[in-house]
Predicted model as a PDB file, atoms N, CA, C, CB and O in Angstrom, pLDDT in the B-factor column:
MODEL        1                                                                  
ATOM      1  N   UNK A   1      89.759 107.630 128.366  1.00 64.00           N  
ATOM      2  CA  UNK A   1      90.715 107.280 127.342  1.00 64.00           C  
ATOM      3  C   UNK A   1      91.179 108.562 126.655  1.00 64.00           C  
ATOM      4  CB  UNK A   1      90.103 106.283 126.322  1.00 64.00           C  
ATOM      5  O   UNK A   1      90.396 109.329 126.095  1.00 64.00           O  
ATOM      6  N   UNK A   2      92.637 108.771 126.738  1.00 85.00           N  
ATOM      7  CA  UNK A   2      93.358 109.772 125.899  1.00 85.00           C  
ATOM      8  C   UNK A   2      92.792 109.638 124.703  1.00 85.00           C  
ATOM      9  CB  UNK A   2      94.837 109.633 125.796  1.00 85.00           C  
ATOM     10  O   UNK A   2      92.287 108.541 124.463  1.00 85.00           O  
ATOM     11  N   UNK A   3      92.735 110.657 123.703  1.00 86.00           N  
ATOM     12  CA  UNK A   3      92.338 111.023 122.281  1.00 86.00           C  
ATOM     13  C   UNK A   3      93.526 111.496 121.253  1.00 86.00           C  
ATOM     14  CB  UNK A   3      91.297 112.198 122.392  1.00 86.00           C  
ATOM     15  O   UNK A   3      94.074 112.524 121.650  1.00 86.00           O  
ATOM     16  N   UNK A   4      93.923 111.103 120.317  1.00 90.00           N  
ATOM     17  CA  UNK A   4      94.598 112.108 119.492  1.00 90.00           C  
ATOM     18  C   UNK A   4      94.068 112.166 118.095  1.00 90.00           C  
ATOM     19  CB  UNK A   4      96.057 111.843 119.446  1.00 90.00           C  
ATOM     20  O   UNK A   4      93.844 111.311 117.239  1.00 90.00           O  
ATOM     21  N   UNK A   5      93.982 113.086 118.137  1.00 91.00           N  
ATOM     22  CA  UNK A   5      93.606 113.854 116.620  1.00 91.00           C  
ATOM     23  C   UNK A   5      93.943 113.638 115.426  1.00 91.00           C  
ATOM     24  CB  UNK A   5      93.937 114.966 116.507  1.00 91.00           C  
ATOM     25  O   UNK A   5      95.121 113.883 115.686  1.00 91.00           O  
ATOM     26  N   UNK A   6      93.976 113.379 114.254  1.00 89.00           N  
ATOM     27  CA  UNK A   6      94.309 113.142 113.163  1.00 89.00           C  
ATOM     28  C   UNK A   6      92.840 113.606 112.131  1.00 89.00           C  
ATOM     29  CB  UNK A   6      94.855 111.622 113.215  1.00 89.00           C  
ATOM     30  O   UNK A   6      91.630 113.537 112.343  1.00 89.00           O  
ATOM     31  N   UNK A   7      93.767 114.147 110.818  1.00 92.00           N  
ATOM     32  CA  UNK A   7      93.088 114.505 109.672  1.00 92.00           C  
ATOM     33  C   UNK A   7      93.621 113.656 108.794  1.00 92.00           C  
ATOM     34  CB  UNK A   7      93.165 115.872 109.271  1.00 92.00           C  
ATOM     35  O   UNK A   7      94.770 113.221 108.725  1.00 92.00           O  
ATOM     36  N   UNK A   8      92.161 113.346 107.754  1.00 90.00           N  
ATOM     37  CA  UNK A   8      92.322 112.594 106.766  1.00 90.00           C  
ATOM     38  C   UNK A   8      91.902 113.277 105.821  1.00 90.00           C  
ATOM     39  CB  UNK A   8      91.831 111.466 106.835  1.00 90.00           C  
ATOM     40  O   UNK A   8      91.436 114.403 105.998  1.00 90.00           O  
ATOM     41  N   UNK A   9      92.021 112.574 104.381  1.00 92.00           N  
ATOM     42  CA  UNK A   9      91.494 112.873 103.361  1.00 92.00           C  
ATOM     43  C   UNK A   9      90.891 111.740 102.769  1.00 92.00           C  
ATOM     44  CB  UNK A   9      92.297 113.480 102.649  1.00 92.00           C  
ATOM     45  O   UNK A   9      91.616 110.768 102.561  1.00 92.00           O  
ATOM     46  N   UNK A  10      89.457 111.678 102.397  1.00 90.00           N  
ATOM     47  CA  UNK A  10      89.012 110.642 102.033  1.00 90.00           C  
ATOM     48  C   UNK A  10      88.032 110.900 100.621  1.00 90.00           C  
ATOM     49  CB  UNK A  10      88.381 110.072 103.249  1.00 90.00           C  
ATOM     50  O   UNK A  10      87.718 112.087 100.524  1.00 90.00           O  
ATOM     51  N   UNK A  11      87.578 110.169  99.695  1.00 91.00           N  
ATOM     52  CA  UNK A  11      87.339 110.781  98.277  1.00 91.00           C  
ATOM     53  C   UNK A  11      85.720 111.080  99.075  1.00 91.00           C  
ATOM     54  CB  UNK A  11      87.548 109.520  96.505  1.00 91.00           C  
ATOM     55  O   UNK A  11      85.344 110.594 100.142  1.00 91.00           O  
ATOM     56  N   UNK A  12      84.908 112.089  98.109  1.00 92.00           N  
ATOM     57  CA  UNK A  12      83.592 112.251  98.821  1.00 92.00           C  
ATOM     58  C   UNK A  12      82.487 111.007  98.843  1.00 92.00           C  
ATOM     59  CB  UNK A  12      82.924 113.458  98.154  1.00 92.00           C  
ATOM     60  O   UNK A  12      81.386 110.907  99.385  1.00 92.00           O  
ATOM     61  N   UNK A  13      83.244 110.127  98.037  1.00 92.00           N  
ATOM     62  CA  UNK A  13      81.429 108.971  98.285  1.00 92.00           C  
ATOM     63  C   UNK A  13      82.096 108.204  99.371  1.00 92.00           C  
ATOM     64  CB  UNK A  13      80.658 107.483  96.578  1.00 92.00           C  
ATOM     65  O   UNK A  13      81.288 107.982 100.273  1.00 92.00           O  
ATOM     66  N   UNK A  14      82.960 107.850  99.547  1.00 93.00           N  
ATOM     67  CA  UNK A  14      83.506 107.267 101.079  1.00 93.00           C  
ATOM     68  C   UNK A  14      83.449 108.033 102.610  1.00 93.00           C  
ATOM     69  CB  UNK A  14      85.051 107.058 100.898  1.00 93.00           C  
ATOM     70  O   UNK A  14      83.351 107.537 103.732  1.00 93.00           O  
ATOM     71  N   UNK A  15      83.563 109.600 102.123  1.00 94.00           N  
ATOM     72  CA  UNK A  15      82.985 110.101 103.410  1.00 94.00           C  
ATOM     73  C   UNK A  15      81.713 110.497 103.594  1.00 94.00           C  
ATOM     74  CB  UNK A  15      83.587 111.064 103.804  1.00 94.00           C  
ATOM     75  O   UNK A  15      81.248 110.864 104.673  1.00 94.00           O  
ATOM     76  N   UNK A  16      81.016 110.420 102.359  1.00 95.00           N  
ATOM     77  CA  UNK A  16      79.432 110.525 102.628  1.00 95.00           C  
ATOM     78  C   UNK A  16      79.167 109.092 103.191  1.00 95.00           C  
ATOM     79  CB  UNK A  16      78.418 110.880 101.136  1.00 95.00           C  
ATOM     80  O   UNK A  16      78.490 109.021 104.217  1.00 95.00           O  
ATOM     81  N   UNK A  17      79.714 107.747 102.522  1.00 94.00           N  
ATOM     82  CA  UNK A  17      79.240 106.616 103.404  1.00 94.00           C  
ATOM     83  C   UNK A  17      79.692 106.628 104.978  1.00 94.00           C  
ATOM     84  CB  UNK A  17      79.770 105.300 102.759  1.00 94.00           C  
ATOM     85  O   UNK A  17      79.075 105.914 105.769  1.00 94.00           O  
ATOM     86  N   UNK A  18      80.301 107.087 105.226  1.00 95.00           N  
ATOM     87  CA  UNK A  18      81.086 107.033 106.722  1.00 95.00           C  
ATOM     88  C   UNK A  18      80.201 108.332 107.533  1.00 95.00           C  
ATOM     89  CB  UNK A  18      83.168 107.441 106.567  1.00 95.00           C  
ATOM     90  O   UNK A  18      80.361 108.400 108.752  1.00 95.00           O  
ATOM     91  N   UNK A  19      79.421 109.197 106.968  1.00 96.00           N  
ATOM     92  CA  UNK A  19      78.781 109.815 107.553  1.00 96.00           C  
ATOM     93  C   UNK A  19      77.374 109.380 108.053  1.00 96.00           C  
ATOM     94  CB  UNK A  19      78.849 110.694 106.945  1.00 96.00           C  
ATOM     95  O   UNK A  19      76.774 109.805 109.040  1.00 96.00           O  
ATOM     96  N   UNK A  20      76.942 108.343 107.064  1.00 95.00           N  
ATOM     97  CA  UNK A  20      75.518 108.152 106.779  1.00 95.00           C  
ATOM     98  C   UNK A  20      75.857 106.849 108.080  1.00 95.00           C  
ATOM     99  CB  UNK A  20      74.888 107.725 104.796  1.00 95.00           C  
ATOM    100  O   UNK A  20      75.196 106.880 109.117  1.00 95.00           O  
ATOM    101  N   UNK A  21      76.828 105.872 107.886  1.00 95.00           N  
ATOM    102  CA  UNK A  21      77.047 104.676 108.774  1.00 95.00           C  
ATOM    103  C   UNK A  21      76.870 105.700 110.113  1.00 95.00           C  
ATOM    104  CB  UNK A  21      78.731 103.706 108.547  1.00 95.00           C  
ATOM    105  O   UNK A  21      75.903 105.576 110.865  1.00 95.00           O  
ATOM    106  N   UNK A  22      77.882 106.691 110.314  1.00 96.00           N  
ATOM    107  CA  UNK A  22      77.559 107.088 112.034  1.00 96.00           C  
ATOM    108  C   UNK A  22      76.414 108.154 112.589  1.00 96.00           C  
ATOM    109  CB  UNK A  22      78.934 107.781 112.648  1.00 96.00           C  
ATOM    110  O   UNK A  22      76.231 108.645 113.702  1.00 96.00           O  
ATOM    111  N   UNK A  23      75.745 108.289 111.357  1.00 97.00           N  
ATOM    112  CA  UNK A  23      74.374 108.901 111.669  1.00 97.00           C  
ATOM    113  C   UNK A  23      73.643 107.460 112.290  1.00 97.00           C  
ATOM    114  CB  UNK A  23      73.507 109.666 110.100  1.00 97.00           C  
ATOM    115  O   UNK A  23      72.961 107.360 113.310  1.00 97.00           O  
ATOM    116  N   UNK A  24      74.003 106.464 111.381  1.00 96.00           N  
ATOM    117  CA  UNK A  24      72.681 105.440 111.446  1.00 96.00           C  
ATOM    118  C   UNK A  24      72.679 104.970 112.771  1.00 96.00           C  
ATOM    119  CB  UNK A  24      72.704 104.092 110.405  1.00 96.00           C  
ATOM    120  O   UNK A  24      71.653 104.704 113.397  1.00 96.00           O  
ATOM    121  N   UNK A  25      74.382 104.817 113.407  1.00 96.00           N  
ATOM    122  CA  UNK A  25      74.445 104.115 114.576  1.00 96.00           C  
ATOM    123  C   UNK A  25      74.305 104.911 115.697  1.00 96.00           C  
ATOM    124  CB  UNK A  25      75.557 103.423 114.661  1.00 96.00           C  
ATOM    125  O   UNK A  25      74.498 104.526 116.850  1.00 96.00           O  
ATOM    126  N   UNK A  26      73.888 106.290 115.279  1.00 97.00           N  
ATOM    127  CA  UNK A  26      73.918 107.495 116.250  1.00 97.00           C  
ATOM    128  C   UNK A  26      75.235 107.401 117.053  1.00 97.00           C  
ATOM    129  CB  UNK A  26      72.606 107.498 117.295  1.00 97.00           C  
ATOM    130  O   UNK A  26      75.288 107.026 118.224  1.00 97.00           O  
ATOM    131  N   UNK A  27      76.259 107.766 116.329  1.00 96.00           N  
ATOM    132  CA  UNK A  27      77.497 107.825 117.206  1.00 96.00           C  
ATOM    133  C   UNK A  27      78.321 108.737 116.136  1.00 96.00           C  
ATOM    134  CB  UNK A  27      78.258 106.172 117.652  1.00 96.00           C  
ATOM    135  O   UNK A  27      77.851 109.236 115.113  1.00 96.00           O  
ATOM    136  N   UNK A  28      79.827 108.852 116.667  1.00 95.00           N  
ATOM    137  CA  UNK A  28      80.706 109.889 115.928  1.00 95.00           C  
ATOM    138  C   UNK A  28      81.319 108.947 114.871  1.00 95.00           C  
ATOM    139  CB  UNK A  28      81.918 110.710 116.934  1.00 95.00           C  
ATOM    140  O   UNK A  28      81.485 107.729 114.808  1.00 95.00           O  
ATOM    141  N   UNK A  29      81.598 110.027 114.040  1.00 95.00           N  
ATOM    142  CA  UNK A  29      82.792 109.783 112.773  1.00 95.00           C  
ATOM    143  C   UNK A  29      83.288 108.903 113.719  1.00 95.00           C  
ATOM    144  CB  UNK A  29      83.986 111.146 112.085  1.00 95.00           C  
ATOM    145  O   UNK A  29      83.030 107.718 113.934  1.00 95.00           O  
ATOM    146  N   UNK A  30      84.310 109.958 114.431  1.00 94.00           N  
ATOM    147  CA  UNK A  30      85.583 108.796 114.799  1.00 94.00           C  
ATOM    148  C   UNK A  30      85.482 108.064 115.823  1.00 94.00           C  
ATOM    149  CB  UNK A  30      86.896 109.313 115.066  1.00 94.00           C  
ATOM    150  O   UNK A  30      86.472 107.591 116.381  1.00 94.00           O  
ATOM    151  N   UNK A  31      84.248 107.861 116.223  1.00 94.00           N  
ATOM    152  CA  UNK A  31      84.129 106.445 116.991  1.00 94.00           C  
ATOM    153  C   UNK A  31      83.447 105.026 115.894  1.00 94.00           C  
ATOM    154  CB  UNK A  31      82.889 106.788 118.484  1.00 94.00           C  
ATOM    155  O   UNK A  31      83.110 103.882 116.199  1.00 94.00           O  
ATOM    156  N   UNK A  32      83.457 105.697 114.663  1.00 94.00           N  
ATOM    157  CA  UNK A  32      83.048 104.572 113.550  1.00 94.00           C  
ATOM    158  C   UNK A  32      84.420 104.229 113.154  1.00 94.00           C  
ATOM    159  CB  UNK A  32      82.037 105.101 112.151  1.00 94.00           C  
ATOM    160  O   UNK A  32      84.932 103.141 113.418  1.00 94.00           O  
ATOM    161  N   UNK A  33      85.048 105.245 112.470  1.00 92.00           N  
ATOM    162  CA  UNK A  33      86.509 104.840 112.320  1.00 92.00           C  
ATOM    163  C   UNK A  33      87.325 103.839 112.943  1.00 92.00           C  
ATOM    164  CB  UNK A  33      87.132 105.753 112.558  1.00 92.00           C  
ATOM    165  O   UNK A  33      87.810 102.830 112.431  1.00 92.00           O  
ATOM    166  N   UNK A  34      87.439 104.418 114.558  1.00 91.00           N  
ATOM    167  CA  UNK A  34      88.031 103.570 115.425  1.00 91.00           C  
ATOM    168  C   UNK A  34      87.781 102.559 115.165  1.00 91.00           C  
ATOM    169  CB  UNK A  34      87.863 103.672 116.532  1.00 91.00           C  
ATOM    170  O   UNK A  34      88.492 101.873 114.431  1.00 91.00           O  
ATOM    171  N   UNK A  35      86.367 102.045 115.845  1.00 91.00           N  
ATOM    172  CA  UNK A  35      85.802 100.396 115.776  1.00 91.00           C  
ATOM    173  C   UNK A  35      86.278  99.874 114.675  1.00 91.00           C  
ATOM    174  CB  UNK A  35      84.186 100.124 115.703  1.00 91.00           C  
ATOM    175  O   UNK A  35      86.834  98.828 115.008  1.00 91.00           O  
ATOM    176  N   UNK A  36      86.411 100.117 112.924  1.00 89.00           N  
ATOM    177  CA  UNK A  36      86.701  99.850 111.977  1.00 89.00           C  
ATOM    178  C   UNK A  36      88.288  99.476 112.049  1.00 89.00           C  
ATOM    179  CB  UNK A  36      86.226 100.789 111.218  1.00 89.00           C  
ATOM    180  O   UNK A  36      88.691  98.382 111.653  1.00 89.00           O  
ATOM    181  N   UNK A  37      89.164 100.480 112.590  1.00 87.00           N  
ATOM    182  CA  UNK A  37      90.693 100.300 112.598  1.00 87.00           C  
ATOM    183  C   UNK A  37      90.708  99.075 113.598  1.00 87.00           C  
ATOM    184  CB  UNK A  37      91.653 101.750 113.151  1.00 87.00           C  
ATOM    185  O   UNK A  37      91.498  98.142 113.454  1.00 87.00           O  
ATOM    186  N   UNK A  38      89.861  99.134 114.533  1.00 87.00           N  
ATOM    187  CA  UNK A  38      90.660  98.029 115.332  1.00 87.00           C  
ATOM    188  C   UNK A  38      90.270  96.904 115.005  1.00 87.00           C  
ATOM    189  CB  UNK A  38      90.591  98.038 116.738  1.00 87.00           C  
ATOM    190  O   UNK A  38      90.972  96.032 115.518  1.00 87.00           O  
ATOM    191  N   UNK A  39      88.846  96.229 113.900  1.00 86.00           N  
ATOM    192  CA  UNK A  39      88.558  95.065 113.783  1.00 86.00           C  
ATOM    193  C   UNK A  39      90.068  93.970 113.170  1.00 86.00           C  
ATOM    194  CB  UNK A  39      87.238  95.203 112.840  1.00 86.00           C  
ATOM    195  O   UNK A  39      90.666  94.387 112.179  1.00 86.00           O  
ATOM    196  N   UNK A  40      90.352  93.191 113.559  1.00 75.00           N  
ATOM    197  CA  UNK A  40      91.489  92.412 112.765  1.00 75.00           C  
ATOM    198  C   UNK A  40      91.024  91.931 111.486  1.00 75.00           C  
ATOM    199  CB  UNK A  40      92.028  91.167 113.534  1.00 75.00           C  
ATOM    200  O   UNK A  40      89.858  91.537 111.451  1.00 75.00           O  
ATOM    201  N   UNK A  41      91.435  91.904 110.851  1.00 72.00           N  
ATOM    202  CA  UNK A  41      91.350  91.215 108.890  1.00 72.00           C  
ATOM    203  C   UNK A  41      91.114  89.596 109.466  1.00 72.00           C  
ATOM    204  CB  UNK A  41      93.511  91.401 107.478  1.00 72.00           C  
ATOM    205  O   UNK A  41      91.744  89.034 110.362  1.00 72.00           O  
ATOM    206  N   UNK A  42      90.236  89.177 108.818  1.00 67.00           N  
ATOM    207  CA  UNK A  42      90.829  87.551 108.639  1.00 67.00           C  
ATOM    208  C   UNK A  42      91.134  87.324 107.842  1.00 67.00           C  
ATOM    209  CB  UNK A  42      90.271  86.508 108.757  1.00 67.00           C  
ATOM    210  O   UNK A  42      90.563  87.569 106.780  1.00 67.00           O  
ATOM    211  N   UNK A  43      92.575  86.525 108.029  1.00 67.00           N  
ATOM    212  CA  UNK A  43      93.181  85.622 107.122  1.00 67.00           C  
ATOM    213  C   UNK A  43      92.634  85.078 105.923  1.00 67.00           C  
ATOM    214  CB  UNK A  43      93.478  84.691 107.735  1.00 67.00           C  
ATOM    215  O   UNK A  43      91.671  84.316 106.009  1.00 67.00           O  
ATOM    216  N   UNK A  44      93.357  85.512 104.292  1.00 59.00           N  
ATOM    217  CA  UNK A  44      92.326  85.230 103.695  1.00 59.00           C  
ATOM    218  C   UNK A  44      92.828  83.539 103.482  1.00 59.00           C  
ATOM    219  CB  UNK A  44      92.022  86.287 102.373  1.00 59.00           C  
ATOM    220  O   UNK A  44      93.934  83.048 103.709  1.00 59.00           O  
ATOM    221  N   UNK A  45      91.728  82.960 103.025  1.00 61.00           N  
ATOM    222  CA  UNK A  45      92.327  81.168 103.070  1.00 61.00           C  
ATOM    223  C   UNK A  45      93.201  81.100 101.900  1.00 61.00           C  
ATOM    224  CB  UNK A  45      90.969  79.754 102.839  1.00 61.00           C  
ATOM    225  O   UNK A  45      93.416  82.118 101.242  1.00 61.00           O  
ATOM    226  N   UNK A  46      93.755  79.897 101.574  1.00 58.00           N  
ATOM    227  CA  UNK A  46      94.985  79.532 100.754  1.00 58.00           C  
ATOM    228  C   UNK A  46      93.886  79.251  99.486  1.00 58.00           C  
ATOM    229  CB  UNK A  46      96.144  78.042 101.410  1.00 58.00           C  
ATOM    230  O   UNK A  46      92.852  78.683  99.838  1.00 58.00           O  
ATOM    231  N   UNK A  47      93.980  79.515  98.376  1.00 57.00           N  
ATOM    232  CA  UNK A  47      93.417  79.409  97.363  1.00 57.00           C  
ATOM    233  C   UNK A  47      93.918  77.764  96.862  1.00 57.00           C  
ATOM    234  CB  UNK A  47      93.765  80.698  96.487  1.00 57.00           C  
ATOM    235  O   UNK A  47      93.037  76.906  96.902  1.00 57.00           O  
ATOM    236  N   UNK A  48      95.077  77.420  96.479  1.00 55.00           N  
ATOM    237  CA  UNK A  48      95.289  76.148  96.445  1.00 55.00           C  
ATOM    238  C   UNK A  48      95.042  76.336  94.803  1.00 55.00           C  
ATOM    239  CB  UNK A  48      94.321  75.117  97.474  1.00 55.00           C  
ATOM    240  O   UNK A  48      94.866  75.191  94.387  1.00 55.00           O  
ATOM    241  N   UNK A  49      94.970  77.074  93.920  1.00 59.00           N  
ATOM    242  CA  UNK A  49      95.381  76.461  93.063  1.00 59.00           C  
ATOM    243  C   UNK A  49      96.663  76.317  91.988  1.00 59.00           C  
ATOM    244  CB  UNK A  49      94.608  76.573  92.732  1.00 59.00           C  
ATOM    245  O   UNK A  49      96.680  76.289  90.758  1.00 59.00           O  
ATOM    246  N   UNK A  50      97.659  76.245  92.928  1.00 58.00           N  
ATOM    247  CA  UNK A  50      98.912  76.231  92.581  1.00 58.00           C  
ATOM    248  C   UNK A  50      99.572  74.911  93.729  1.00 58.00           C  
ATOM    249  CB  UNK A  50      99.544  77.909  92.721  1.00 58.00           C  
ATOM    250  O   UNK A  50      99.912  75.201  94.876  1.00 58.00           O  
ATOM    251  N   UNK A  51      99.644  73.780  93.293  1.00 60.00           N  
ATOM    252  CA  UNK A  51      99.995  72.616  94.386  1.00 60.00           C  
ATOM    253  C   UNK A  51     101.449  73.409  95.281  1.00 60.00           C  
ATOM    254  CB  UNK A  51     100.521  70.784  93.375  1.00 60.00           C  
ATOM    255  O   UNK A  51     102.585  73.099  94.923  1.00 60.00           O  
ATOM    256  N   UNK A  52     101.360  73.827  95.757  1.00 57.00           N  
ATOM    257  CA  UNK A  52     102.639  74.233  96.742  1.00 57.00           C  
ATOM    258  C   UNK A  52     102.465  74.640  97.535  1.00 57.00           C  
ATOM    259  CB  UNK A  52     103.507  74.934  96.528  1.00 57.00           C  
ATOM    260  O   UNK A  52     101.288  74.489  97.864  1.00 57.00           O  
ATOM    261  N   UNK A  53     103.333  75.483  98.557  1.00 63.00           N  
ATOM    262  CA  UNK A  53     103.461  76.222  99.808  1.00 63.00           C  
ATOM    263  C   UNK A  53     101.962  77.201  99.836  1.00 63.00           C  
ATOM    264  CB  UNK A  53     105.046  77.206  99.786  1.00 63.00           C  
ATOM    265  O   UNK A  53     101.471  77.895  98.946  1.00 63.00           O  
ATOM    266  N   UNK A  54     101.453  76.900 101.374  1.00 68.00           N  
ATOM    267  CA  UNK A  54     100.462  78.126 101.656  1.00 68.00           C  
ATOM    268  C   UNK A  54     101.262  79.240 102.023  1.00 68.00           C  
ATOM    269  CB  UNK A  54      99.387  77.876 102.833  1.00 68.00           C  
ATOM    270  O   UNK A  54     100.629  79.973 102.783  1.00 68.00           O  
ATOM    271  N   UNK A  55     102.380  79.643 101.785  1.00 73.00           N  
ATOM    272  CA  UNK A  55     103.269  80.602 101.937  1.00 73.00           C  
ATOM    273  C   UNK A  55     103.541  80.950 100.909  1.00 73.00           C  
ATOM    274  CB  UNK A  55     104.234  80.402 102.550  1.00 73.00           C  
ATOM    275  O   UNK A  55     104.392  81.839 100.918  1.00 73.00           O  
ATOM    276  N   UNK A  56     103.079  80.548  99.629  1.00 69.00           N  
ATOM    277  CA  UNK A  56     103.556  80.946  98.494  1.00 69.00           C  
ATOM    278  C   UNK A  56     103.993  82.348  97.959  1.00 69.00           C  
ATOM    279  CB  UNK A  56     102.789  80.555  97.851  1.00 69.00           C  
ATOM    280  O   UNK A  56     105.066  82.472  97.367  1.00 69.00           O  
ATOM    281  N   UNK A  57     102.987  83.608  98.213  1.00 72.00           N  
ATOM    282  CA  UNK A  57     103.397  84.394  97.915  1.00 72.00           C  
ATOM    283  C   UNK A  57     104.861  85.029  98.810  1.00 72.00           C  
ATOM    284  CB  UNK A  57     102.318  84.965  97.780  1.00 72.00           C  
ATOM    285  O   UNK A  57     105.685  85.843  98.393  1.00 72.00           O  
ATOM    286  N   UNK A  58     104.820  84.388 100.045  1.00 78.00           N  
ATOM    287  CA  UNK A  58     106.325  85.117 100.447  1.00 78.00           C  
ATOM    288  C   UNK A  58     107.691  84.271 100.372  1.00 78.00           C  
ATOM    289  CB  UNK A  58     106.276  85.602 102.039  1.00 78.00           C  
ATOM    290  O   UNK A  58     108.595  84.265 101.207  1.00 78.00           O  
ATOM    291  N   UNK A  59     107.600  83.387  98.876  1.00 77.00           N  
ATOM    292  CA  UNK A  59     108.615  82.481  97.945  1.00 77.00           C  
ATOM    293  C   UNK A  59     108.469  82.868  96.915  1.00 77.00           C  
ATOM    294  CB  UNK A  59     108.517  81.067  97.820  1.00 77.00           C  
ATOM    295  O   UNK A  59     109.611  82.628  96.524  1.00 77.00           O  
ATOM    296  N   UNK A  60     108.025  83.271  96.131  1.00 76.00           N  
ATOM    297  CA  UNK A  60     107.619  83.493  95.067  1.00 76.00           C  
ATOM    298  C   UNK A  60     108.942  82.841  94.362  1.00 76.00           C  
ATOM    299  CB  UNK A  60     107.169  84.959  94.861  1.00 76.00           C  
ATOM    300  O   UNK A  60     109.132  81.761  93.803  1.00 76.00           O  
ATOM    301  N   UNK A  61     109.658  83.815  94.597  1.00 81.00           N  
ATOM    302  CA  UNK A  61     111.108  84.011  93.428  1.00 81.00           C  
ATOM    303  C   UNK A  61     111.838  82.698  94.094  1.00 81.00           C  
ATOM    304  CB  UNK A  61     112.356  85.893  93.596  1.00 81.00           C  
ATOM    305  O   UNK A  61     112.480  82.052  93.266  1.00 81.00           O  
ATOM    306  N   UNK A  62     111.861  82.192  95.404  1.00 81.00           N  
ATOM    307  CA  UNK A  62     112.541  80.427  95.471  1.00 81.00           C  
ATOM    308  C   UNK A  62     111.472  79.434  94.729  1.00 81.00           C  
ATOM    309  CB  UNK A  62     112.702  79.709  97.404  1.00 81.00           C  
ATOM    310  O   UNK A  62     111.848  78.318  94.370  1.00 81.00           O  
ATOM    311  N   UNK A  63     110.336  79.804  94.543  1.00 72.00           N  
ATOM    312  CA  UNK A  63     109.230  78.655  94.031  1.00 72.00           C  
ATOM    313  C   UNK A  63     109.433  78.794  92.261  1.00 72.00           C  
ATOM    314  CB  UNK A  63     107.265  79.128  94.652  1.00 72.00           C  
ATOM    315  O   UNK A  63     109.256  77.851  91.490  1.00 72.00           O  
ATOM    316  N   UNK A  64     109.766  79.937  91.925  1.00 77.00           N  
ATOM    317  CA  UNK A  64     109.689  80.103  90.262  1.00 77.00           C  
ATOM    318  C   UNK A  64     110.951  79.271  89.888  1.00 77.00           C  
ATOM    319  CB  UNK A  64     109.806  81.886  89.605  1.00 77.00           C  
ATOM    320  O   UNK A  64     110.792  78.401  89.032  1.00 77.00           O  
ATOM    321  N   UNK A  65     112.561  79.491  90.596  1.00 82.00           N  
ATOM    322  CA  UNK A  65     113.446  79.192  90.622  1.00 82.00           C  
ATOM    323  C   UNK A  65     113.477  77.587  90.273  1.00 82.00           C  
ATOM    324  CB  UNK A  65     113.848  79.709  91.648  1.00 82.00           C  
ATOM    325  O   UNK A  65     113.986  77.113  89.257  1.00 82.00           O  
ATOM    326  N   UNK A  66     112.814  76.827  91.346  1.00 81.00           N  
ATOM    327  CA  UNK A  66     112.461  75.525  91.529  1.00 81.00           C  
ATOM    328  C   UNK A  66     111.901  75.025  90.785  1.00 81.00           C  
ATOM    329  CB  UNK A  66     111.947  75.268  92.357  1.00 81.00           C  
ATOM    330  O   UNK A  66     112.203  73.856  90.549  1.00 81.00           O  
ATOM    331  N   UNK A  67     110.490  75.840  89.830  1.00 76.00           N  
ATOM    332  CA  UNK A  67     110.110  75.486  88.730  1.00 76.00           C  
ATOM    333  C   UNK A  67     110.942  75.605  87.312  1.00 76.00           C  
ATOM    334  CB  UNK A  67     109.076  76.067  88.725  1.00 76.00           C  
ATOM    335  O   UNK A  67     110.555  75.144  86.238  1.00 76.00           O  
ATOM    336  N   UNK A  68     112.125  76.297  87.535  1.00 75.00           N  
ATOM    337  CA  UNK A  68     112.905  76.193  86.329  1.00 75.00           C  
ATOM    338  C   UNK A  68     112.663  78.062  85.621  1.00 75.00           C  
ATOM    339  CB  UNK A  68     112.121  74.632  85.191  1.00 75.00           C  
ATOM    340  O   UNK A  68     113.424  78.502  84.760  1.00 75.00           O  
ATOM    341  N   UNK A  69     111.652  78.783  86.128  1.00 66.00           N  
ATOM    342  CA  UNK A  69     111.230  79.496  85.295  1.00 66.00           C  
ATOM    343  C   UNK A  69     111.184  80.879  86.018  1.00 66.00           C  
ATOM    344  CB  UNK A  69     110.042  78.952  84.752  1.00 66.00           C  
ATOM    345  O   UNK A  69     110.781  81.876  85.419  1.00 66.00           O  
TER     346      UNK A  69                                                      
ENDMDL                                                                          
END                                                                             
């Protein structure tokens, strides 16, 4: 697998944790990184407490409208 390089800047207690994680797993920085970038997010669930669209936040301004406000 091709590699490309990139520099970051990260504050020091986040790269001391990211050091200590790929010590622990005996592997590299940026094979901790990687694995991390590629996990997908899950979806966070619909909170529901607003009776309307589980799309709500991308209405916002048609849903306020509708409420009058």
């Amino acid at each position: 697998m091709a590699a490309v390089r990139r520099t970051i800047s990260l504050p020091p207690a986040i790269a001391a944790r990211l050091d200590e994680e790929a010590k622990r797993r005996g592997s590299s920085v940026s094979a901790v990184v990687a694995e991390l970038v590629q996990r997908q997010p899950s979806p966070l669930p619909y909170a529901g407490i607003i009776d309307d669209d589980p799309e709500l936040s991308m209405k916002v301004e048609e849903v306020l409208a509708r409420l009058g406000r």
